[in-house]
N, C-alpha and C positions, 0 to 999 in steps of 0.2 A: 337612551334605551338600552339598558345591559341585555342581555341575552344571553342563553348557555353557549358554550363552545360545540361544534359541532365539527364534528372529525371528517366528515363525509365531503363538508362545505366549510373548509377553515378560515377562507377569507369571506368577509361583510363588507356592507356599508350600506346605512341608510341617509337618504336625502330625504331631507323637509320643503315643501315648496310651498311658500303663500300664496294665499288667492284672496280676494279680498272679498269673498262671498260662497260658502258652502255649495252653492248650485257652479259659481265656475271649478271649485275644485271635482264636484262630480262627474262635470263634463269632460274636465281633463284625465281623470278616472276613466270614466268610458269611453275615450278613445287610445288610448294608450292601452290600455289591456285588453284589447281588438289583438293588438299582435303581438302572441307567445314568442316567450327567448326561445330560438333556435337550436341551443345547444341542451344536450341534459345535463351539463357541468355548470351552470348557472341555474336559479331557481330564485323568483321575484314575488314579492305581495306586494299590495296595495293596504292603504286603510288612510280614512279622512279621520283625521281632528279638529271638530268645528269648534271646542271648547277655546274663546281668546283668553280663559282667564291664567290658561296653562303658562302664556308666552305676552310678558308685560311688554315688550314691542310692539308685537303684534294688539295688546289690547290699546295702548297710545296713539298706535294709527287708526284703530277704529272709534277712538273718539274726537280725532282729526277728519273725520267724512262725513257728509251731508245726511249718508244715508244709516242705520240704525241694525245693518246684517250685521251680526260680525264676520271676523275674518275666520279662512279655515284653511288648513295646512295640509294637502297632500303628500302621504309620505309615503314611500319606496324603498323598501327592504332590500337589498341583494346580500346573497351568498354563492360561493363561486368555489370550485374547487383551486383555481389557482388565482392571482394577482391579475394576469393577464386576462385571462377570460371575465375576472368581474371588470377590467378597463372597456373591455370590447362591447360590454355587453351595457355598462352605463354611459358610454359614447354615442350608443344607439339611441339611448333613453333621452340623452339630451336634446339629438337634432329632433329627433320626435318630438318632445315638449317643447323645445322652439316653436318647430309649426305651429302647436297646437294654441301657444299661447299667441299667435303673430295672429290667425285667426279668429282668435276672443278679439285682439286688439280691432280687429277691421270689422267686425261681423257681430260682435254680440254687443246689447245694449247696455248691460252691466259694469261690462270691463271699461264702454266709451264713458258712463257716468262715472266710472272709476278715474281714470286717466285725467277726464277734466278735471276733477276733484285734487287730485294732486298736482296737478300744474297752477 
């Protein structure tokens, strides 16, 4: 994803996260943008990519599963005015998407026919 430079927010980094189905990545979507960065020196977006044709891994596994969703990729943009603060601020993001995902695993029914499907 190139992107302009931006003087204001010089440090970036976007993370791609799969999901093995457009509905868990929108849930993981709207939970995780429930809570705004803290700081005004960081600045985050969201945006799902449900297209698998983008990322042939991603379309490989979804002709290895039972089921005929494809996969979709949650990605999260950060910019930060320094190094630090974009660390702080994607450390947050992680143990958050931990949970979130620990929760699909226990609770949602997609993620459990997912899991069986790969074991």
């Amino acid at each position: 994803m190139a992107s302009e430079f931006d003087a204001e927010f010089p440090c970036s980094l976007t993370i791609d996260v799969p999901f093995p189905t457009p509905r868990l990545a929108s849930v993981a979507h709207k939970a995780l943008a429930v809570d705004k960065e803290l700081s005004p020196l960081v600045v985050r977006t969201f945006s799902i990519d449900d297209n698998s044709a983008s990322s042939p891994s991603l379309e490989s596994t979804a002709t290895t599963t039972a089921t005929t969703t494809p996969p979709a990729i949650l990605r999260v943009h950060y910019k930060a005015t320094t190094n630090r603060m974009l660390r702080v601020a994607v450390n947050g993001l992680m143990e958050s998407l931990n949970l979130v995902v620990e929760v699909m695993e226990e609770l949602d029914v997609d993620a459990l026919e997912h899991s069986r499907d790969a074991q």
